[in-house]
Rosetta silent file (secondary structure, phi, psi, omega in degrees, C-alpha in Angstrom):
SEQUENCE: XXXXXXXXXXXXXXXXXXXXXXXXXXXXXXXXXXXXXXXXXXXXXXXXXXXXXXXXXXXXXXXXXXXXXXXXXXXXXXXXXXXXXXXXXXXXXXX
SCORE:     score description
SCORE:     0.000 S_00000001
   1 L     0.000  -42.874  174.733   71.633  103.286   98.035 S_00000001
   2 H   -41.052  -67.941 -176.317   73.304  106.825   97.304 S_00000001
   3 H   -41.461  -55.151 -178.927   74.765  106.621  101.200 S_00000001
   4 H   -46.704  -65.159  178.874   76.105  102.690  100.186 S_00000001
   5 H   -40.917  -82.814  174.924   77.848  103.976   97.030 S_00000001
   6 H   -31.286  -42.377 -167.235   79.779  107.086   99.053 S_00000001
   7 H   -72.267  -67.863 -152.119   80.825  104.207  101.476 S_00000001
   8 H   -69.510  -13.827 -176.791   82.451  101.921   99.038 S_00000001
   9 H   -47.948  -48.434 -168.280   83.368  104.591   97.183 S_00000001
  10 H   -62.594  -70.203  146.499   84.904  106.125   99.737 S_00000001
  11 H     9.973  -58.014 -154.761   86.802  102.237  100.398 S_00000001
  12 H   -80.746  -50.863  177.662   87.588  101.752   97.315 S_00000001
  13 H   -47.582  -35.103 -171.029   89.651  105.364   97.014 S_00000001
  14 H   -70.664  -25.044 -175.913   91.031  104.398  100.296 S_00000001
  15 H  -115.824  -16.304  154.310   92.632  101.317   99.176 S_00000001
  16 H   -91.406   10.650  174.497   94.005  102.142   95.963 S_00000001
  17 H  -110.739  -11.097  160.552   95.935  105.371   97.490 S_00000001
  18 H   -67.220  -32.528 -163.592   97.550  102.760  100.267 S_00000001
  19 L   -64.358  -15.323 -167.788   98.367  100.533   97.383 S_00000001
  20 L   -88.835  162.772 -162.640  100.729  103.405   95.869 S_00000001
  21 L   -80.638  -50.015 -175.718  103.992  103.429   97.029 S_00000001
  22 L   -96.864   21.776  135.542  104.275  106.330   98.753 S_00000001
  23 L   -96.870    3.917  161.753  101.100  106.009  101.280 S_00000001
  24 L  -128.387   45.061  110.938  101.954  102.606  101.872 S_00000001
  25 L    -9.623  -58.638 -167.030  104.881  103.478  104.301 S_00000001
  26 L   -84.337   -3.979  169.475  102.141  104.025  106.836 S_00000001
  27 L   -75.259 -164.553 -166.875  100.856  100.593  106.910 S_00000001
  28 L   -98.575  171.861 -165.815  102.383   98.124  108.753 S_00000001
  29 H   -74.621   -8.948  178.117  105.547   95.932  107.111 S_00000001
  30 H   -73.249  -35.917 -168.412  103.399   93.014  106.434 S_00000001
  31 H  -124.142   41.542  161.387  101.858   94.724  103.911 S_00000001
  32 H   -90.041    0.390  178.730  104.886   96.400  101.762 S_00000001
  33 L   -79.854  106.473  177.104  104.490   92.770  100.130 S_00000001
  34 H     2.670  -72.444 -165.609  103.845   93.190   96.092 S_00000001
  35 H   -43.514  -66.644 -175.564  101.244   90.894   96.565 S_00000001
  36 H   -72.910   18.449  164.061   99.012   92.362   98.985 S_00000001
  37 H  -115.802   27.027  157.607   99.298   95.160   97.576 S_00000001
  38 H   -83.488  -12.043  166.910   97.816   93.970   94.239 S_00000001
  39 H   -67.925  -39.013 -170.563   95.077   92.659   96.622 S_00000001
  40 H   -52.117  -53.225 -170.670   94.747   96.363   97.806 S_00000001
  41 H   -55.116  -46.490 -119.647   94.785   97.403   93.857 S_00000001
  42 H  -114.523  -40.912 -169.640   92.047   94.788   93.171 S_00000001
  43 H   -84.379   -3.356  171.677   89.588   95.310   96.269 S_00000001
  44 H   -64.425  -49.642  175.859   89.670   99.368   95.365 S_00000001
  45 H   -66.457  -20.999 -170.045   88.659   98.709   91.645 S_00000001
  46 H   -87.322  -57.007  162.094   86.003   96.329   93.152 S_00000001
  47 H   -20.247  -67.798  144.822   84.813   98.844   95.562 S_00000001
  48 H    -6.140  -63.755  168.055   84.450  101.079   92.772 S_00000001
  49 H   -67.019  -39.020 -176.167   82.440   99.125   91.091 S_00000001
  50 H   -55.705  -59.872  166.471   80.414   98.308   93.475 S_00000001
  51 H   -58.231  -19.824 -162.462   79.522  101.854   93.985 S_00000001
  52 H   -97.130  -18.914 -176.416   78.906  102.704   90.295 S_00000001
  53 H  -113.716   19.235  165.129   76.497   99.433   90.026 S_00000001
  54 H   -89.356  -65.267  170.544   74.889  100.662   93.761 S_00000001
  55 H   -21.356  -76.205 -160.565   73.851  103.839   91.460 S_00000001
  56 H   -50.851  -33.380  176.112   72.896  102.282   88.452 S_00000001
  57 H   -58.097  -37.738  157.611   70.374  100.049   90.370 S_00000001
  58 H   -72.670  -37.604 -154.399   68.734  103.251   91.771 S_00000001
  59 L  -136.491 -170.884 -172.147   68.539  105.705   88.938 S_00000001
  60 L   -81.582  178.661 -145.616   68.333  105.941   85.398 S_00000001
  61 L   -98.584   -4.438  170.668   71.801  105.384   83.734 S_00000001
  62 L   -70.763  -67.660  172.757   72.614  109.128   82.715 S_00000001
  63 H   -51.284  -25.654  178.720   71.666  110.410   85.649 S_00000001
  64 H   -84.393   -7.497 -177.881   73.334  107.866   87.588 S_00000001
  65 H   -89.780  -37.840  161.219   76.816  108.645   85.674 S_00000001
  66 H   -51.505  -83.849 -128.575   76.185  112.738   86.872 S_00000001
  67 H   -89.617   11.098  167.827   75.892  111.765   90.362 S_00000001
  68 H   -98.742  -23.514 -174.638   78.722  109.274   90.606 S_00000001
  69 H   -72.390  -30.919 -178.260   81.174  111.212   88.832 S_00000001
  70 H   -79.847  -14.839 -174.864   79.879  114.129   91.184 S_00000001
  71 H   -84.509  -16.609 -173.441   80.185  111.955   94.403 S_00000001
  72 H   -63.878  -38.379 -174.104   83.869  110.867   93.012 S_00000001
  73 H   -49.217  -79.992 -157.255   85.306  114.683   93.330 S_00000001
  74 H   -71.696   -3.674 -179.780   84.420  114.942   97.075 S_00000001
  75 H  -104.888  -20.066  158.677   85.253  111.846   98.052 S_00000001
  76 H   -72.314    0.793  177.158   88.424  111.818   96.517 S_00000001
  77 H   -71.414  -55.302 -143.533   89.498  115.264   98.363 S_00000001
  78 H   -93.573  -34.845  156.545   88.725  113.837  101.483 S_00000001
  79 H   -15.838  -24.812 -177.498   90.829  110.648  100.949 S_00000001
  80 H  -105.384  -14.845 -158.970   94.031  112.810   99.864 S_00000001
  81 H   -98.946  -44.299  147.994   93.177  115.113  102.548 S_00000001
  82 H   -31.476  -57.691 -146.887   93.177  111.756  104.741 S_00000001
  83 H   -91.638  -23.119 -177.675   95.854  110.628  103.653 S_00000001
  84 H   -81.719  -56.239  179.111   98.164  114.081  103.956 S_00000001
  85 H   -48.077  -27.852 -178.953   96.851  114.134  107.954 S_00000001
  86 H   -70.687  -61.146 -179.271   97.933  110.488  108.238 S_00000001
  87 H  -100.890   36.699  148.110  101.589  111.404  107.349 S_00000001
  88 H   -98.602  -29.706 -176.127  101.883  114.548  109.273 S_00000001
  89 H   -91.518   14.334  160.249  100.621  112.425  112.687 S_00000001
  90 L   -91.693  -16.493 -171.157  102.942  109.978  111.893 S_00000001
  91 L  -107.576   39.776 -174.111  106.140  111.867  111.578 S_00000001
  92 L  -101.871  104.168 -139.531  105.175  113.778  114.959 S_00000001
  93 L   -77.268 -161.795  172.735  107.636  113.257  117.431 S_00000001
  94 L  -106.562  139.863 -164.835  106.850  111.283  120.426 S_00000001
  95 L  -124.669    0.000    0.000  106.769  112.564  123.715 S_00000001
């Protein structure tokens, strides 16, 4: 269950830093539309959740609030760290 949480976590981070304005450039033009990207906003907090009630169902609820808050650090690094390599190979020129 720990690995399932780190996935959506990792999802959920993923889709509320395209939903911001300035990482969602690199998607394609279909989806600079407001709308999707309050769907984008909406499946990240669900993602989210999803991981934090993937926890609770394994451990007791203290302990399960330690280790999500501790898996949230590293997985948000490597999402911004994602997300900085995504627009350096995009602005590279082409050859």
């Amino acid at each position: 269950m720990l690995a399932l949480s780190a996935l959506c976590m990792l999802l959920g981070l993923a889709a509320l830093a395209l939903a911001m304005d300035r990482h969602a450039m690199h998607l394609p033009s279909a989806w600079f539309d407001s709308r999707a990207r309050r769907w984008l906003q909406l499946l990240g907090a669900m993602a989210l959740l999803a991981s934090l009630v993937a926890i609770l169902s394994e451990m007791d609820s203290g302990l399960a609030w330690i280790t999500w808050l501790g898996l949230l650090a590293p997985a948000t690094l490597c999402i911004a760290l994602a997300m900085t390599w995504a627009g350096r190979a995009g602005k590279r020129p082409k050859r």
